[in-house]
N, C-alpha and C positions, 0 to 999 in steps of 0.2 A: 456585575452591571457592565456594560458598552455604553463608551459613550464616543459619540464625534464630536471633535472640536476643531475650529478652526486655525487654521495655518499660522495666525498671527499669535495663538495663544500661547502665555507662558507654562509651555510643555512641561518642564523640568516641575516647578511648581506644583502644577496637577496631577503628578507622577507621585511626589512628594509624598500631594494630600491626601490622596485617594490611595497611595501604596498601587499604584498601578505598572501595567505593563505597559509599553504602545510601540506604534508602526507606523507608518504611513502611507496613505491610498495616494490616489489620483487628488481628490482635490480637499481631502480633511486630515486631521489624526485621531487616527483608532486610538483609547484607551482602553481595555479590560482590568475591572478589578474583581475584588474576588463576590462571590454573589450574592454573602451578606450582608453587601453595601445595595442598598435600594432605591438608592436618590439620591442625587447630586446638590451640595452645598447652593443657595440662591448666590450667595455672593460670586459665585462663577457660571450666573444665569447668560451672562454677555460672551460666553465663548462656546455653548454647547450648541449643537447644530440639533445633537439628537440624543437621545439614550434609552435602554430596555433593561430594565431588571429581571432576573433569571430564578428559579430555584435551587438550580443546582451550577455545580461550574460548566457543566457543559453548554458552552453561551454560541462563541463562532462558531462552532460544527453545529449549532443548533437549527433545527426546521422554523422555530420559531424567529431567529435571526432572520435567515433569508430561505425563504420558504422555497425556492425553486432550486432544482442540484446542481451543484457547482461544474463549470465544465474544467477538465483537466489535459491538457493540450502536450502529447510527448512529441520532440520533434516541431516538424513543421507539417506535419500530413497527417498526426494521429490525433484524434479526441475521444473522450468518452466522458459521459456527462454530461448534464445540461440539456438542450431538446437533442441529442445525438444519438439517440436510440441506439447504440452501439454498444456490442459485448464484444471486447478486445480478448480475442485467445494468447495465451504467454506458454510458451512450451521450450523445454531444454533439458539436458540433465539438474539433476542435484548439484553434481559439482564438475567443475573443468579438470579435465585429469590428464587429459595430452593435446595436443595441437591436433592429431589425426581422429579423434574422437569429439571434440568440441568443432572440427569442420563438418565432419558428416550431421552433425545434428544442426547446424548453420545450414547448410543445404537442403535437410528436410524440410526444414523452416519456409526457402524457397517456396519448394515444392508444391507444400502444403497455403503455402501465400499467406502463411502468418509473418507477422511484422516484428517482434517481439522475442527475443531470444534470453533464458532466464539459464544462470549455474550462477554457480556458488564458489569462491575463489579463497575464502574465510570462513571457514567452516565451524559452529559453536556444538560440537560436541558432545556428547555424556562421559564418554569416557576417552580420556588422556592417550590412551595406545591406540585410537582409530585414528583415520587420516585425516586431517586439520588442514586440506587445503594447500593448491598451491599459491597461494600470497599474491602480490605483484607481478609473477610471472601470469597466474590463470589471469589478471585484469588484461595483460598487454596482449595476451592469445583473444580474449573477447573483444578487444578493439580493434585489433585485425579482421575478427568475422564482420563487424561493423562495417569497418574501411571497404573489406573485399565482396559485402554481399549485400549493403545498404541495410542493412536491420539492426534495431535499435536495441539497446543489451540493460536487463536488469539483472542485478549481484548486491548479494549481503553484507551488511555490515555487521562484523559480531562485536566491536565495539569503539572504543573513541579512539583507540590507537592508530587506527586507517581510516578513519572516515575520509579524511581530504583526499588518498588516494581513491576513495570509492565515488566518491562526488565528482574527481576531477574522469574519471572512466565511464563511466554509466552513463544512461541518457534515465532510468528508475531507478531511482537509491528503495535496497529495501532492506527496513530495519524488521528483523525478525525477535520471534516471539520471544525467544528469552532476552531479547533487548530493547523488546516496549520500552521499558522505564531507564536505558541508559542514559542519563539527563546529557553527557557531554556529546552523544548521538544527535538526542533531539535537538539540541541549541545550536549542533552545525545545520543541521537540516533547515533550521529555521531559516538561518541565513542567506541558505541557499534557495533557488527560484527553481531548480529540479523537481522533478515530480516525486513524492513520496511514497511507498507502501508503505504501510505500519502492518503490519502482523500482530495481531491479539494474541499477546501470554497466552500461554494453558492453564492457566489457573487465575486468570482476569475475570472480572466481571465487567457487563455492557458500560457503566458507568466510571470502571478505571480505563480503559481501555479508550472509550472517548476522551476523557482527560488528557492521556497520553498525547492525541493529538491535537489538542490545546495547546501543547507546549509549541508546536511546530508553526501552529495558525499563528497562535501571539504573536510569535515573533518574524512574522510580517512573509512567512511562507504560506502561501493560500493554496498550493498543488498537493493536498494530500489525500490519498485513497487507503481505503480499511480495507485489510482482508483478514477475514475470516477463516481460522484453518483449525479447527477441530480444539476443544478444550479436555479438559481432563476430568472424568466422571468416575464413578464406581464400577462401570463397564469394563472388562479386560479382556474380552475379544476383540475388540478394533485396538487399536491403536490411542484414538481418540475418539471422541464425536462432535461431528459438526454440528454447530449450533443452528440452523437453518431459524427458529424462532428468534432468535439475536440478531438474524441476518435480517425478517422480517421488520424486527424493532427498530434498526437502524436506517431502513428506507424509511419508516414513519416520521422517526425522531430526528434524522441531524440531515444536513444537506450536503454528505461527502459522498462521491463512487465507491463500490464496494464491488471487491471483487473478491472470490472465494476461490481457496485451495484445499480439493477435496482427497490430495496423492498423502497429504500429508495428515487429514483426519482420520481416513481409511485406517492408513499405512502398509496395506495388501492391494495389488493390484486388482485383484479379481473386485474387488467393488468400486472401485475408480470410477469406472464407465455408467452405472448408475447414478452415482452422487451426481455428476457432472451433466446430470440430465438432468435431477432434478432441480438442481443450481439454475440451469439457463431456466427452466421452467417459472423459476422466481423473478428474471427480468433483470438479472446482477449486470453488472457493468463490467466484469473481466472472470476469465478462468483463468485459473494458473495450474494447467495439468504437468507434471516429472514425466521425462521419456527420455531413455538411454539407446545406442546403437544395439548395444550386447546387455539388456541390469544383469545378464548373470556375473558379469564383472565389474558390475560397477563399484565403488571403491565406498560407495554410504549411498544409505536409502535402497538396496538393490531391491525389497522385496518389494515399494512401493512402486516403480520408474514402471511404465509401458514401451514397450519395443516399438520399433515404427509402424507394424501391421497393427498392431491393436489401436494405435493412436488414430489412424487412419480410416478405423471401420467406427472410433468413436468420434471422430470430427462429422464424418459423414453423417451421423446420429443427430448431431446438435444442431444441424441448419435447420431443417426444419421445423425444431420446435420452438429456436429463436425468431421464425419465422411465423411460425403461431399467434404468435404475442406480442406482434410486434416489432423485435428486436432486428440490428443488421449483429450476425458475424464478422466479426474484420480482425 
C-alpha cells in the first residue's frame, strides 16, 4: 500500500506501525509498505492525504499508481519519457580499453549526433582469466570524453565496492544484469537523484525484475529506466532472447522508460540490426546498441560490437521507422 501523509505527521511512528519505507516529495511523505497491508489504521485518519492498495509489490512503478510515464531527465537537454516521444540512441564499446579507442568512439558519437556514450570500466565477468576492466582509470578516460566532446557517459556498476566512484563519474548509473538484486548497489542509487538503468537478470521474471526497482523508487530516487536485454531460455543458438513480450507488458503495466539492448540478447552481430528495428517498432524509449573501432580486438563482447559502418547503415534504418510511430530519434 502508498500512502501520503502529511508533513506534520509523526513519520517515525508510521514507519513503525505500518513497517514501512518513506521519502519525501514536494509537499507530503511517501510511505510504501508491503501490499499485504490493505488499509490504513482509522486512528491515523487525520494524517493520510491519500492511499492505494496493490496486489502485488509492484506499487511505484506501477501504471496503476500514476498512469502517465515518468519523464527522466539526463543532464539538462536530454529527456525521455513522459509526453517526449523521444527514443534516446546510447552507443559505445562494451568496455574502455585505451584513451585512443574510447576517443574515436567519442567522436563517432559526434558524428552520428548521438548524445550518449556507453563502456564499461568494471566489467562482471564469467570467467576470472578475461579482462575485468580498467577500474578508475576507464571512469577518468570517460570523463574527459565528457569534458572534451560535451556527451554525457553511461558505465556499469558490478558491485557495491565502486558504486560512489560510478555515481560520482557518470551522468547513467547502470546496474547490470547480474547485479539487479545487489541490494548495497540499489540503496546507493536510491540515494542518489542520477538517472538509473536497471538491466533485467537472465533468469528474472517481469515481476522480480520490477521489484528490483522498487528498491531504487522507495528510496526516494524516481529516475529509473528498465532495460531489457535478452533472458535465458532453452534456446542455444543466440546468446539469449529478448523478451519483446515482457517489453510489451511493461509499457502496460508500470510507468518507467524502457529502453532495450538488443547486442547483448543477440550476442552476434549479424542480428543486431534487426532486433533493433524491431525494438523502435515497439515505441521504447532508448536503444542501447555495442559498437567498437576494430570488435576484431576488442577485449569482451567482440562477436556482439558493430563496427562503425554497420552502425551507420543501421542508424539510418531506425529514423524512419521511429518516424512511423511517432517517435523522435535523439
Amino acid at each position: 500500500m502508498i500512502l501520503h501523509v502529511k508533513k506534520n505527521a509523526p513519520l517515525q511512528e508510521l514507519k513503525d506501525f505500518y513497517q514501512a519505507t518513506s521519502f519525501t516529495s514536494d509537499t507530503y511523505e511517501v510511505l510504501v509498505t508491503s501490499s499485504s497491508i490493505k488499509s490504513y489504521d482509522e486512528k491515523h485518519a487525520d494524517f493520510i492525504l491519500f492511499s492505494q492498495a496493490f496486489s502485488s509489490d509492484i506499487q511505484l512503478a506501477s501504471s496503476e499508481y500514476m498512469n502517465a510515464l515518468r519523464d527522466v531527465k539526463i543532464g539538462n537537454e536530454i529527456l525521455i519519457g513522459g509526453e517526449s516521444k523521444n527514443t534516446l540512441m546510447i552507443t559505445g564499446p562494451c568496455s574502455v580499453e585505451s584513451e585512443e579507442q574510447i576517443e574515436m568512439s567519442a567522436k563517432y558519437c559526434i558524428e552520428q549526433g548521438i548524445k550518449v556514450l556507453r563502456a564499461g570500466c568494471y566489467k562482471p565477468r564469467t570467467s576470472p582469466y578475461t579482462f575485468q576492466g580498467l577500474g578508475q582509470k576507464g571512469l577518468i578516460l570517460l570523463a574527459r570524453m565528457r569534458d572534451k566532446y560535451g556527451l554525457k557517459i553511461i558505465t556499469e556498476a558490478k558491485d557495491s565496492s565502486h558504486i560512489d566512484e560510478v555515481i560520482e563519474y557518470s551522468d547513467i548509473i547502470q546496474i547490470g544484469a547480474k547485479a539487479m538484486y545487489d541490494h548495497g548497489i540499489l540503496k546507493a542509487c536510491a540515494k542518489s537523484r542520477k538517472p538509473i538503468l536497471l538491466k533485467r537478470g537472465f533468469g528474472s521474471t517481469l515481476q522480480e525484475f520490477v521489484q528490483s526497482a522498487e528498491f531504487i523508487l522507495s528510496g526516494g530516487n524516481p529516475n529509473v529506466i528498465l532495460c531489457e536485454r535478452g533472458i535465458r531460455t532453452f534456446e542455444t543458438k543466440t546468446r539469449f532472447t529478448l523478451d519483446l513480450c515482457g517489453v510489451a507488458y511493461l509499457k502496460e503495466h508500470t510507468n518507467l522508460p524502457i529502453i532495450l539492448d538488443p547486442s547483448h540478447a543477440m550476442g552476434y552481430r549479424y542480428g543486431v540490426a534487426d532486433l533493433a528495428r524491431a525494438c523502435i517498432a515497439m515505441g521504447v524509449d532508448g536503444l542501447l546498441i555495442e559498437t567498437h573501432p576494430d570488435p576484431s580486438v576488442a577485449k569482451s563482447d567482440a562477436s556482439q560490437q558493430l563496427n562503425f559502418e554497420q552502425f551507420d547503415a543501421l542508424h539510418k534504418s531506425l529514423k524512419p521507422i521511429a518516424s512511423a510511430i511517432g517517435m523522435h530519434l535523439i
